[in-house]
C-alpha positions in Angstrom: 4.2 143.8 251.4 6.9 146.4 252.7 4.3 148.5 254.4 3.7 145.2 255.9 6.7 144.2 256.9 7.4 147.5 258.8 4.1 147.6 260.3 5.2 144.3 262.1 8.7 145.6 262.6 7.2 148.1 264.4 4.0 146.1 266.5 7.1 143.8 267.8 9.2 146.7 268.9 6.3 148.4 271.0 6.1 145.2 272.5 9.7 144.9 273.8 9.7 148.7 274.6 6.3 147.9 276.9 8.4 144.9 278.2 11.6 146.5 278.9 9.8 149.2 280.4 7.8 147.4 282.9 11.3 144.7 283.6 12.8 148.1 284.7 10.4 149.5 286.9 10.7 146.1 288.7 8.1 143.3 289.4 5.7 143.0 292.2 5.1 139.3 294.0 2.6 139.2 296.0 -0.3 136.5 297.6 -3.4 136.8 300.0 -3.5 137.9 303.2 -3.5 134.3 305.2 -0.5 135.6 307.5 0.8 138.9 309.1 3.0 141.0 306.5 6.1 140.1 308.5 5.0 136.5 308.3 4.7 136.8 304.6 8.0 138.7 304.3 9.7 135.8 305.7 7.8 133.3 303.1 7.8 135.1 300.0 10.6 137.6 300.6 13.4 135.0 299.7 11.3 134.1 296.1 11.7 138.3 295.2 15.0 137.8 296.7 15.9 135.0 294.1 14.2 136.2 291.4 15.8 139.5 291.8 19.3 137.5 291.1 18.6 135.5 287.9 16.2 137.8 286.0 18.3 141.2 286.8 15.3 143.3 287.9 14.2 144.3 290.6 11.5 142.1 292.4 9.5 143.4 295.1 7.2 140.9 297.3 4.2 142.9 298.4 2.1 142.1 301.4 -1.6 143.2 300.7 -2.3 144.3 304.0 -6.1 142.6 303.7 -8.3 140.6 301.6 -10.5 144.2 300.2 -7.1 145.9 299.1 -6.3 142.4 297.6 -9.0 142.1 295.4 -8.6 145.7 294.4 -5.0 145.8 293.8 -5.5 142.4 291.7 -8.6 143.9 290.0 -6.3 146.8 288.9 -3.6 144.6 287.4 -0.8 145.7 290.3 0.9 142.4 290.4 3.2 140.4 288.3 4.2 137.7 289.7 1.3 135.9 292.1 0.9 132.6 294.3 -2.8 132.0 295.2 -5.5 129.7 294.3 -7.1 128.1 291.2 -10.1 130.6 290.9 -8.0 133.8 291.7 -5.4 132.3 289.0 -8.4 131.3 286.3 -9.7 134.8 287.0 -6.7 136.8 286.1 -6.0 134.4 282.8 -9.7 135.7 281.8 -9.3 139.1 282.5 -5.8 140.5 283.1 -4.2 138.3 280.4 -1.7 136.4 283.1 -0.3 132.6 282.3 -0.2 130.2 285.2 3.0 128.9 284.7 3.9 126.5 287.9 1.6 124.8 290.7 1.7 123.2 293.4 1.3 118.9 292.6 -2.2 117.2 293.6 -6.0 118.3 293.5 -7.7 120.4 295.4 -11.3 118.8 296.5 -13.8 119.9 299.2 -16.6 118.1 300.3 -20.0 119.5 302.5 -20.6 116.7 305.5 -22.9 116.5 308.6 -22.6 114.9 311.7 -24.5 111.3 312.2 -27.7 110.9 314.3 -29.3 114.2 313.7 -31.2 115.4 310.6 -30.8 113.0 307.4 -30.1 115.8 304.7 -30.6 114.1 301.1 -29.5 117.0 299.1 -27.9 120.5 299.0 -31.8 122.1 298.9 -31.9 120.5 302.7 -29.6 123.0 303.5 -31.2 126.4 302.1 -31.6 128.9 304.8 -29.7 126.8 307.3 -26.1 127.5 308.9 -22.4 126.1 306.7 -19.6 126.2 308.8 -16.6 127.3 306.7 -13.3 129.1 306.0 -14.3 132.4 305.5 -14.9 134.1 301.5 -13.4 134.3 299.1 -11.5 130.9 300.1 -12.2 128.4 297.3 -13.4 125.7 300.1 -16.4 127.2 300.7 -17.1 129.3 297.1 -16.6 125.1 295.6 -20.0 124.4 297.6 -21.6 127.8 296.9 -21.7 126.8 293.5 -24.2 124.6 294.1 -26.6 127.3 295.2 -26.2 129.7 292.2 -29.4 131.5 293.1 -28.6 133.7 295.9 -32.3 133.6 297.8 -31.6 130.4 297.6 -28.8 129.5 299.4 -27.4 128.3 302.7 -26.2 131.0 305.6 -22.2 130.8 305.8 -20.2 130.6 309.2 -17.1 132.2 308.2 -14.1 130.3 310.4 -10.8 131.4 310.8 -8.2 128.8 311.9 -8.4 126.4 309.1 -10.0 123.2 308.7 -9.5 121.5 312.0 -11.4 124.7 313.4 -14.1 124.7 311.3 -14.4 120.7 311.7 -14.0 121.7 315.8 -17.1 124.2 315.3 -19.3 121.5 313.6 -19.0 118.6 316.1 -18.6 121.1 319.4 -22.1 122.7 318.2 -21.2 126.1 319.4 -21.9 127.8 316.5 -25.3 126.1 315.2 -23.8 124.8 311.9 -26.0 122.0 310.6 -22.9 121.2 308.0 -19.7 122.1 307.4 -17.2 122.5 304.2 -14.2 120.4 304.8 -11.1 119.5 301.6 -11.1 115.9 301.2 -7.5 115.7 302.4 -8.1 116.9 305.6 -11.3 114.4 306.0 -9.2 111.7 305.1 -5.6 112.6 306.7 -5.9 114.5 309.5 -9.3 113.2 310.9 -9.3 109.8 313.0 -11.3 107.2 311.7 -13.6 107.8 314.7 -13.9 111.1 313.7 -14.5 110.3 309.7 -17.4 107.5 310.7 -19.4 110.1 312.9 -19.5 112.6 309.5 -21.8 111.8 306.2 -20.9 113.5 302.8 -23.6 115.8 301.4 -21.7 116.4 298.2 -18.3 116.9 296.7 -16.8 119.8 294.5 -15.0 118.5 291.4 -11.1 118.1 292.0 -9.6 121.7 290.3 -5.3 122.0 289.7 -3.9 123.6 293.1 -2.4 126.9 293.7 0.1 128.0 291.9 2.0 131.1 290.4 0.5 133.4 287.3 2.3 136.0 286.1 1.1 139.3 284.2 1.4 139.8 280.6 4.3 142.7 281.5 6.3 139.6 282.1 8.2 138.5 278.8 8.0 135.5 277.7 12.3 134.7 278.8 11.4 136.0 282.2 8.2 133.5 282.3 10.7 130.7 281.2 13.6 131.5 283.7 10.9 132.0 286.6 9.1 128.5 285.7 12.6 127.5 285.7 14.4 128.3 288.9 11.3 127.6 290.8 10.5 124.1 289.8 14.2 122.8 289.3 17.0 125.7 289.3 18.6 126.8 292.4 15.4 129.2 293.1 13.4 125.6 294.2 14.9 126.0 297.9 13.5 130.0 298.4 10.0 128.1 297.7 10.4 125.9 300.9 8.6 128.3 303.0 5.4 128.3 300.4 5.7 124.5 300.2 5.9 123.6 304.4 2.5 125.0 304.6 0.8 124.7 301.6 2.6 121.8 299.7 2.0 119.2 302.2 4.4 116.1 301.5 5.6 118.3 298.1 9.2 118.4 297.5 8.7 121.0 294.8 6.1 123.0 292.4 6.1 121.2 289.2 4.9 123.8 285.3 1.4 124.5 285.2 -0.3 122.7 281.8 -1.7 124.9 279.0 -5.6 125.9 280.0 -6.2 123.9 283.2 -7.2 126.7 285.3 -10.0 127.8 282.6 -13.4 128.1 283.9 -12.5 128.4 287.5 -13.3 131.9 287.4 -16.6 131.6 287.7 -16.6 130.6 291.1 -15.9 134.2 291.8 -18.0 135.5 289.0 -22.1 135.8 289.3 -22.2 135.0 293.0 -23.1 137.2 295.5 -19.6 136.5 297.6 -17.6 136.7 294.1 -16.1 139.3 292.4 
């Protein structure tokens, strides 16, 4: 029992050394490359700022530079503290050992719609061959309706679109591109569209509604840090250097809310076993 005893004495003080050790080389925040790096400077760079203050180490926001040395640098386990979406966070829980520990509120939900008065597609296997409109990989709009076409010679060709979803919506109904159908979230379809615009499109399909983005950290992070982040970023004094993240992503969100136990499991798969995934 005494050999035991110090056995465990001595697991639990690896663990705080490997803690401590990583807390004083500093954390890295970082996110995907959807803005310039001085763009996401000014967004993120008051979170480090903050967290830098309340957990007494230093915090470091790092822009990836591009979506390639993003998924490397992820796959490598370089970041600690990370805002992005429900299959990049589900992906890290699975195989990096992070915790999601706050979100943004609401669902995310896509949906794959064609315009009225052409071809009548009845299903998703209408579609094989032909041309998707949509926000270029890995986004999670377009990887939601990929995973209807798990076999990859079987599957629509996708129109990667930069601008967001009024430009991909734009492409469909201006025709310049040839997309027969187009991946568009349902808040969009049903917010930002006129109901002009919303009769003239029919709904193919819609994904399943997944949690939003939100923030994982790595398992560096101890579990005091992961309570004062969750903390100062939902309610503390932290919830104002988040306004930046929440004027374009949070919509009419006043603030991220915790992230529940488990609700980002499985969404890894959306990256996993396709041939745009990981």
């Amino acid at each position: 029992m005494i050999k035991k005893n110090v056995l465990v004495f001595i697991l639990g003080l690896f663990a705080i050394t490997i803690h401590v050790s990583a807390h004083a080389e500093g954390l890295i925040l970082s996110a995907p490359p959807r803005e310039t790096a001085a763009k996401g400077q000014k967004m993120y760079g008051p979170v480090a700022v903050h967290l830098t203050k309340v957990l007494g180490v230093k915090v470091t926001y790092k822009h990836p530079g591009n979506w390639l040395k993003y998924q490397r640098e992820m796959r490598n386990d370089k970041y600690d503290i990370v805002f992005d979406g429900p299959h990049f966070i589900a992906w890290r829980v699975a195989h990096l050992g992070h915790e999601a520990i706050i979100k943004l509120p609401g669902k995310l939900q896509f949906m794959l719609v064609y315009e009225k008065g052409g071809a009548n597609y009845k299903n998703t296997d209408d579609l094989i061959g032909k041309k998707i409109c949509g926000i270029s990989m890995p986004n999670l709009s377009t990887l939601s309706i990929l995973d209807y076409y798990r076999n990859p010679v079987r599957q629509p060709m996708i129109k990667g679109i930069k601008g967001g979803m009024g430009k991909v919506h734009k492409t469909l109904v201006g025709k310049k591109a040839g997309c027969h159908a187009a991946v568009l979230r349902t808040a969009f379809f049903k917010k930002k569209l006129k109901k002009a615009q919303r009769e003239n499109l029919k709904t193919l399909v819609k994904s399943k509604a997944m949690p939003n983005q939100g923030i994982s950290v790595s398992k560096r992070v101890s579990q005091k840090f992961k309570n004062k982040i969750t903390t100062e970023l939902t309610i503390g004094k932290g919830a104002s250097s988040m306004k930046g993240i929440l004027k374009r992503f949070g919509g009419k969100a006043r603030s991220f809310i915790p992230a529940k136990a488990n609700e980002y499991d499985g969404y890894n798969m959306l990256l996993e076993g396709v041939i745009f995934g990981w």
